[in-house]
LUMDRENVO-429328 format. One line per field, with one value per residue: residue number from 1; residue in three letters; x, z, y of N, C-alpha, C, O in turn. Coordinates in steps of 0.05 Angstrom, whole numbers, plus 5000, padded with zeros to 4 digits. Atoms other than C-alpha are relative to their C-alpha. Layout:
N
nr <- (NUM  ...)
rest <- (ala  ...)
n.xx <- (X  ...)
n.zz <- (Z  ...)
n.yy <- (Y  ...)
ca.xx <- (X  ...)
ca.zz <- (Z  ...)
ca.yy <- (Y  ...)
c.xx <- (X  ...)
c.zz <- (Z  ...)
c.yy <- (Y  ...)
o.xx <- (X  ...)
o.zz <- (Z  ...)
o.yy <- (Y  ...)
***
This chain:
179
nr <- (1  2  3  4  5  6  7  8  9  10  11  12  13  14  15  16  17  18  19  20  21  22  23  24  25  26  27  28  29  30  31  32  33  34  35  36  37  38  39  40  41  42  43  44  45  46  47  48  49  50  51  52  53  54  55  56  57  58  59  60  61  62  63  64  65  66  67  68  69  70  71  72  73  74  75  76  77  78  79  80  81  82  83  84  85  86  87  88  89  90  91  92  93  94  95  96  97  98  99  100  101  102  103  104  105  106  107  108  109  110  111  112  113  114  115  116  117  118  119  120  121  122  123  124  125  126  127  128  129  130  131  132  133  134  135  136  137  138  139  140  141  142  143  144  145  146  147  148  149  150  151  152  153  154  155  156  157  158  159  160  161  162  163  164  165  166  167  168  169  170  171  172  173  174  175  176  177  178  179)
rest <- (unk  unk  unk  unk  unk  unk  unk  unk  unk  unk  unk  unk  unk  unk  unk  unk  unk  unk  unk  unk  unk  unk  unk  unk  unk  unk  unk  unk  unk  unk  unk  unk  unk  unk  unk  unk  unk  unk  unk  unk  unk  unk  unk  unk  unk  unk  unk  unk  unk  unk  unk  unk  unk  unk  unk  unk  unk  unk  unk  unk  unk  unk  unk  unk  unk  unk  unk  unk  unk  unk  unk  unk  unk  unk  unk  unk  unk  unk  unk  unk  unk  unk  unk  unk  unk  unk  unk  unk  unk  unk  unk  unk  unk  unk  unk  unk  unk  unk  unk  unk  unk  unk  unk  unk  unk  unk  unk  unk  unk  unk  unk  unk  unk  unk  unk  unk  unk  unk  unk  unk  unk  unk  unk  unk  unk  unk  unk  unk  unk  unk  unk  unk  unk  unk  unk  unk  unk  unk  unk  unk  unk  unk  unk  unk  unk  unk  unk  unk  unk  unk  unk  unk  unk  unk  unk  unk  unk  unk  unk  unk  unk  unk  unk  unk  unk  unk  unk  unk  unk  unk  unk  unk  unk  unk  unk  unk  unk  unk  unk)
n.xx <- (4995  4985  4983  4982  4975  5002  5027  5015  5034  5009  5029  5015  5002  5026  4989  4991  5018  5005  4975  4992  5027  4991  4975  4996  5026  5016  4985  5013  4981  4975  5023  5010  4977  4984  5027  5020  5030  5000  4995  5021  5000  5018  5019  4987  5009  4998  4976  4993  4983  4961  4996  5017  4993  5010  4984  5025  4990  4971  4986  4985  4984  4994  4986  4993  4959  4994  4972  4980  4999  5020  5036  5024  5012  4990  5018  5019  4990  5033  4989  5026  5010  4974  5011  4993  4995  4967  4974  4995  5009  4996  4990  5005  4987  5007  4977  5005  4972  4974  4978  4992  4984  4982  4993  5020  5021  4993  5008  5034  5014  4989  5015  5024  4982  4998  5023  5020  4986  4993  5030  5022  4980  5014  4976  4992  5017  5002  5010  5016  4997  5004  4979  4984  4986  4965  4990  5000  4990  4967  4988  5009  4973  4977  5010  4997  5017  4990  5021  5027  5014  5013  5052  4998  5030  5014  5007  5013  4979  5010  5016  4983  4978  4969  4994  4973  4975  5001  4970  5007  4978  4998  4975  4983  4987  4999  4972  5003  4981  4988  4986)
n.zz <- (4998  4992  5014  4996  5022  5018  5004  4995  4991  5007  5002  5019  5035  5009  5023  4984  4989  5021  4994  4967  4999  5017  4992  4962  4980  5015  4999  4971  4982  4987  4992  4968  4979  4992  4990  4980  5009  5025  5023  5012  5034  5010  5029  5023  4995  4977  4984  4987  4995  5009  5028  5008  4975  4997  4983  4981  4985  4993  4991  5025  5016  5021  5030  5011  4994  5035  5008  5006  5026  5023  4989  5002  4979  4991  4985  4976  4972  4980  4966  4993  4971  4985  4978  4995  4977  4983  5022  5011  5027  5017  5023  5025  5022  5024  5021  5025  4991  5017  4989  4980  5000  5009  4983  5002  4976  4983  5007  4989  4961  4998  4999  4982  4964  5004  4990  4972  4987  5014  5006  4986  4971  4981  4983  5006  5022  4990  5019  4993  5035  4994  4991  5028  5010  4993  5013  4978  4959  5015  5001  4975  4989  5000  5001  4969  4988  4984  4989  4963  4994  5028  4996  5012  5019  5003  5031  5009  5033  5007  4993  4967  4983  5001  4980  5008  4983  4992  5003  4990  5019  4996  5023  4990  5000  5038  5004  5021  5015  4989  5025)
n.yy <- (5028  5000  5017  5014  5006  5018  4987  4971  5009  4979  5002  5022  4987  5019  5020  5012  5019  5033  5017  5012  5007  5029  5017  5000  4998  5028  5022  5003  5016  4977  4982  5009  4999  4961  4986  5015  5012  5022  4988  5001  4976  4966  4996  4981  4985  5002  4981  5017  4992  5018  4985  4969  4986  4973  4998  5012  5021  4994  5029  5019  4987  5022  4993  5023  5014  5007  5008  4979  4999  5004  4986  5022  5006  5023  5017  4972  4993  4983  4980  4988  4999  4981  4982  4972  5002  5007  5007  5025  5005  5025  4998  5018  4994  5033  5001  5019  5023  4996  4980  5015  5006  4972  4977  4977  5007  4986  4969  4995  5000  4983  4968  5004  4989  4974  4983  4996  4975  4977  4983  4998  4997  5020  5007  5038  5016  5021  5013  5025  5026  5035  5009  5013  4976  4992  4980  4977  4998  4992  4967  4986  5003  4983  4971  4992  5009  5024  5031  4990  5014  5024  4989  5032  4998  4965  4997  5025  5002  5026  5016  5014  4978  4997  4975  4976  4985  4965  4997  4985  4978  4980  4979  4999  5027  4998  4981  4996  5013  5034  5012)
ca.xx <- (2085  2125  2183  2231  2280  2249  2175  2133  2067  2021  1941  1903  1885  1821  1865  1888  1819  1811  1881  1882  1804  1839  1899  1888  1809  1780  1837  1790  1852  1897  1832  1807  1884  1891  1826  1783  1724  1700  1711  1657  1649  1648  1604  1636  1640  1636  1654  1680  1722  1786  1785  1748  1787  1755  1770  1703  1746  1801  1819  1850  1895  1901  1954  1976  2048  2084  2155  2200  2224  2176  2113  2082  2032  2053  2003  1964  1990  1934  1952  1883  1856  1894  1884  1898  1898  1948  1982  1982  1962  1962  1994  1986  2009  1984  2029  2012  2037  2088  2114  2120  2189  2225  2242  2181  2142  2197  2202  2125  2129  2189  2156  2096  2144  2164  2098  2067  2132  2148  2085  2040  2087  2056  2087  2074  2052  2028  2019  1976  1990  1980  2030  2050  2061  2141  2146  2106  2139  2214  2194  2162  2226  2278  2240  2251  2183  2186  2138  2091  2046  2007  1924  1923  1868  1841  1832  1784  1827  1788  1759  1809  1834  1900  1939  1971  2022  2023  2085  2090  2144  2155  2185  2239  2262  2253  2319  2301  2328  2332  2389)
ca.zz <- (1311  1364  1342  1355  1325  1283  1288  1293  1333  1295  1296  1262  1180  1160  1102  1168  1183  1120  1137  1214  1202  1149  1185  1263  1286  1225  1247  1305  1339  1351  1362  1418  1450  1444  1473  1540  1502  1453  1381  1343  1265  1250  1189  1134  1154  1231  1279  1325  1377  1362  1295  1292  1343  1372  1420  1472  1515  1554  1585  1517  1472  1398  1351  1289  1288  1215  1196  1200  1139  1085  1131  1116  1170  1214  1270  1334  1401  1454  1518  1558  1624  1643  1711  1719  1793  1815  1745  1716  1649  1615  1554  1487  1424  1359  1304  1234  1222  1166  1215  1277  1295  1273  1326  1326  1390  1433  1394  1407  1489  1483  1455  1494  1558  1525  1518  1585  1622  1586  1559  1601  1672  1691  1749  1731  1667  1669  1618  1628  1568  1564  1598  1527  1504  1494  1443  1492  1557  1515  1497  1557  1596  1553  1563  1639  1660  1715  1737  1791  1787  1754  1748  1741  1694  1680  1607  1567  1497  1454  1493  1553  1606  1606  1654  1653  1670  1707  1691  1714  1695  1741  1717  1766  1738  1657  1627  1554  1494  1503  1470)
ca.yy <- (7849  7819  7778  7722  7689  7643  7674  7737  7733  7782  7802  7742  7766  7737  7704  7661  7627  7579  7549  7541  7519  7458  7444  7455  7455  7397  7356  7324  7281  7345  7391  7341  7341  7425  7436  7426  7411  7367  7373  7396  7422  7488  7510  7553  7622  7610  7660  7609  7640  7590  7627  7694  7744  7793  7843  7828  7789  7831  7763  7731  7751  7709  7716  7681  7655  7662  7651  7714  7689  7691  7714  7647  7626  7571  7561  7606  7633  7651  7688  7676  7674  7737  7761  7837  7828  7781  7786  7722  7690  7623  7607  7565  7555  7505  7496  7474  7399  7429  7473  7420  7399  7467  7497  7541  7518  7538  7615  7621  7610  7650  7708  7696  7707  7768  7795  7771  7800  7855  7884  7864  7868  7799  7766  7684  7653  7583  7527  7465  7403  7335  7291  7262  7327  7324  7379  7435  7408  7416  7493  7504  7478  7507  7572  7565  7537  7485  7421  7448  7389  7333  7342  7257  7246  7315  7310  7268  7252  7208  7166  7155  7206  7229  7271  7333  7372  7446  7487  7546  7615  7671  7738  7743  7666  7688  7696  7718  7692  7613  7568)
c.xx <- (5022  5025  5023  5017  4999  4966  4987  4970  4986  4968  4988  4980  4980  5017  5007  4980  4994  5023  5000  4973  5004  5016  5002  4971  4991  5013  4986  5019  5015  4982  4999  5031  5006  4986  4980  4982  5000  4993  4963  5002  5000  4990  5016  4987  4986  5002  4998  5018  5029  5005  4999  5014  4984  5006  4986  5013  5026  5022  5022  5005  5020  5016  5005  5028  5001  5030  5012  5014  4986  4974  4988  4990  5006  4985  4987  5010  4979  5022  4966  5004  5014  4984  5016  5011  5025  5020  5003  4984  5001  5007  4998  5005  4981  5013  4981  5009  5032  5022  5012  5034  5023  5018  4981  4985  5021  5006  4984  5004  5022  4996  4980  5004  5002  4979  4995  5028  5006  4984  4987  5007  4980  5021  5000  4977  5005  4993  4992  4994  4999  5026  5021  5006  5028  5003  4991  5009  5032  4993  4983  5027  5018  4996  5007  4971  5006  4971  4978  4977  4990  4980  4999  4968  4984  4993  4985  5007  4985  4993  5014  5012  5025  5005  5012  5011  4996  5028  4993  5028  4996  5013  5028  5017  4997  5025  4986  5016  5005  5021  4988)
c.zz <- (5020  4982  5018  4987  4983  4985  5010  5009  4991  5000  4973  4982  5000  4979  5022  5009  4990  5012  5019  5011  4989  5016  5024  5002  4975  4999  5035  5023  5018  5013  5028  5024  5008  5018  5028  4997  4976  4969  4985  4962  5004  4971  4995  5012  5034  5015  5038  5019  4995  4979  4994  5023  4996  5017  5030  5025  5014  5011  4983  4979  4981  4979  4980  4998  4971  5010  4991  4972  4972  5009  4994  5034  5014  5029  5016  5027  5017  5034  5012  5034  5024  5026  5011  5028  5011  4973  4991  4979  4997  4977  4986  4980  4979  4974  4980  4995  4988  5024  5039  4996  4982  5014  5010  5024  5031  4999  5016  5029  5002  4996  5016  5028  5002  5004  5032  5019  5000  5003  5022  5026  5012  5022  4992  4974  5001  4974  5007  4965  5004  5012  4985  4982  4988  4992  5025  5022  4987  4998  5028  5014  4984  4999  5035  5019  5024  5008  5019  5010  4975  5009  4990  4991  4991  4977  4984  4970  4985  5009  5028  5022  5006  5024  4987  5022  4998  5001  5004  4997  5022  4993  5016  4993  4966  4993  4964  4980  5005  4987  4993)
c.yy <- (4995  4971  4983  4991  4985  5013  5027  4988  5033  5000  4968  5024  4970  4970  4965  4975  4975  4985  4987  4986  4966  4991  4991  4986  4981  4973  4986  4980  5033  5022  4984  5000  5025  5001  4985  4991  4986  5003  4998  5012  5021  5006  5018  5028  5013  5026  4998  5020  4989  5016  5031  5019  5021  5015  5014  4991  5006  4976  4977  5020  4979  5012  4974  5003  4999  5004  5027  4996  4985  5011  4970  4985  4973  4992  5029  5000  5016  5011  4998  4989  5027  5012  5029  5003  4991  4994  4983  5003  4972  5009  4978  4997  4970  4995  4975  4971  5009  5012  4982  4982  5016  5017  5018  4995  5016  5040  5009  5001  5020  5038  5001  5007  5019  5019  5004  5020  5027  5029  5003  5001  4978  4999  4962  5002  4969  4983  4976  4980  4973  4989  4989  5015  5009  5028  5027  4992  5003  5031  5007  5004  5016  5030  5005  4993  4980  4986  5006  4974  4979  5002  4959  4998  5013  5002  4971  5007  4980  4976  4989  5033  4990  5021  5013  5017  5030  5008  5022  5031  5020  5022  5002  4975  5006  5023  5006  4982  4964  4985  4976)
o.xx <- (5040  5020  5033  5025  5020  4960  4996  4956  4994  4959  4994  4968  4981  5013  5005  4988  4989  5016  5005  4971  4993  5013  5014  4972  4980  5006  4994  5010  5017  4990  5008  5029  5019  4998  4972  4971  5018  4972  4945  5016  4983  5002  5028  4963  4973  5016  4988  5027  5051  5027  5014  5002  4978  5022  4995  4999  5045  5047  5037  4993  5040  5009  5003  5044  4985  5039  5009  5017  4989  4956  4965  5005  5005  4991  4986  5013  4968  5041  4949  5021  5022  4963  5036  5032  5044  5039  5028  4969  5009  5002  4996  5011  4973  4994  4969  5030  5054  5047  5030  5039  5040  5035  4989  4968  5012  5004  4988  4989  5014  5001  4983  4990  4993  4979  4995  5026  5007  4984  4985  4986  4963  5042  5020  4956  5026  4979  5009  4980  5005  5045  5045  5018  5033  5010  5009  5005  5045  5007  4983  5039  5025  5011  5010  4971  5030  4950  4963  4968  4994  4973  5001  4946  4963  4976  4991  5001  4987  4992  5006  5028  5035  4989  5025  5008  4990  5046  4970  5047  4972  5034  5046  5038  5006  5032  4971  5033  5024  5020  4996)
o.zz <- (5019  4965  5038  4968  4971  4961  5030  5000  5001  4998  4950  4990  5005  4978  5012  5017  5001  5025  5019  5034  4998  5021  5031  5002  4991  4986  5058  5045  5041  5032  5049  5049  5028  5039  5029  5015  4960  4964  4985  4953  5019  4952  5012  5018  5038  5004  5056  5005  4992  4982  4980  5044  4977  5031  5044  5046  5013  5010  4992  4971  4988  4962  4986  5003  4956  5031  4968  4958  4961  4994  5004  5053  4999  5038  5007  5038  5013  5049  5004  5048  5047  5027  5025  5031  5021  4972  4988  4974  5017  4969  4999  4974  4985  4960  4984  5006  4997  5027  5054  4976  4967  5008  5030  5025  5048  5018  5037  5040  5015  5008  5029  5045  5022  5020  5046  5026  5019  5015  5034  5039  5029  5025  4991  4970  5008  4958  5021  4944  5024  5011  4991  4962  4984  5008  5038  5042  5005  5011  5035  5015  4996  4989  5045  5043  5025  5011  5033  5033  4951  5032  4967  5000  4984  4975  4986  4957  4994  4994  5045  5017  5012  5036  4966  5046  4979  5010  4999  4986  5021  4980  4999  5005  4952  4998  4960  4987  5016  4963  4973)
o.yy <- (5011  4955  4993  5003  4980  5016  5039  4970  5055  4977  4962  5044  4946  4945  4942  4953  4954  4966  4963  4977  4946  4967  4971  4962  4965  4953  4992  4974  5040  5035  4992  5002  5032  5006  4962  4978  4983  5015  4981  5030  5031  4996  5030  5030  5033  5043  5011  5038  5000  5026  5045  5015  5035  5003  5032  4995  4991  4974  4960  5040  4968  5028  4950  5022  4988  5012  5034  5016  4963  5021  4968  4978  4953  4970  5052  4978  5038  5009  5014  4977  5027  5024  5029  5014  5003  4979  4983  5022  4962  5032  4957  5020  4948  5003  4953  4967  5003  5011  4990  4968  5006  5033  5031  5014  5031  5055  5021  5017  5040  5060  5021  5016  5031  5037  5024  5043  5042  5050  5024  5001  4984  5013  4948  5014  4959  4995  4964  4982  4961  5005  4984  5008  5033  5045  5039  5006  5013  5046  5030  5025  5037  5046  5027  5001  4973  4999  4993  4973  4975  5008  4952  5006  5002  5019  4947  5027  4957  4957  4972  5051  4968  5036  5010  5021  5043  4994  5027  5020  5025  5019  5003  4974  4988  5046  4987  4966  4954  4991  4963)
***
């Protein structure tokens, strides 16, 4: 498990699917804002990739996020689009609602830094979020991300496009640890 200071990002536990199936992906407002595509059901027993990890896909890499203290599950952290080549990744995170406004969003990109620099000797990790985003453009930023751009209208949100914002992390600019 890797760990931070509020959270541990660890392999997703089947026990994990009913929960983040109730709380994240059948909530179709917050589903249609995580996601580039458009919300659909999933049937009982699915094996949806948002849910079901497998390890098919050297490109992504899904953990679940729980609370260093107690272990209780508190949302999902993806690492995907990794390119081996020139080293990069994207990054993601989805947080339960209980666990929104904790502190825990900035942890998650924090460890997620850790990994991709660390572990994986990236050289840039990149996050792409709605423009109304505050909470991921706060832990992105106090993680050391910075603004690279705006995609103006790039996302279709319930029924209107929205823009978003490209942020962007190199390892030579990631100080660890954020306050």
């Amino acid at each position: 498990m890797l760990k931070g200071n509020k959270v541990g990002l660890r392999a997703r536990h089947d026990d994990d699917i009913a929960i983040l199936r109730t709380e994240l992906y059948d909530d179709v407002v917050n589903s249609s804002r995580a996601e580039g595509r458009p919300w659909r059901p999933m049937t009982p027993g699915s094996k949806d990739s948002r849910l079901v990890v497998t390890d098919e896909d050297p490109g992504l890499v899904q953990f679940s996020v729980i609370e260093l203290d107690g272990g209780t599950l508190v949302g999902t952290a993806t690492f995907w689009g990794i390119d081996n080549h020139s080293r990069s990744a994207h990054i993601g995170l989805g947080l339960l609602p209980a666990a929104r406004g904790k502190g825990y969003g900035t942890d998650v990109v924090a460890v997620l830094c850790h990994y991709g620099f660390v572990v994986r000797g990236l050289q840039r990790l990149q996050i792409e979020t709605l423009a109304d985003n505050a909470a991921m453009l706060g832990s992105a930023e106090r993680n050391g991300f910075v603004r690279e751009g705006v995609l103006r209208s790039s996302a279709w949100v319930m029924g209107t496009f929205v823009d978003e914002v490209l942020l962007g992390l190199l390892a030579h600019e990631w100080k660890p640890n954020p306050s």
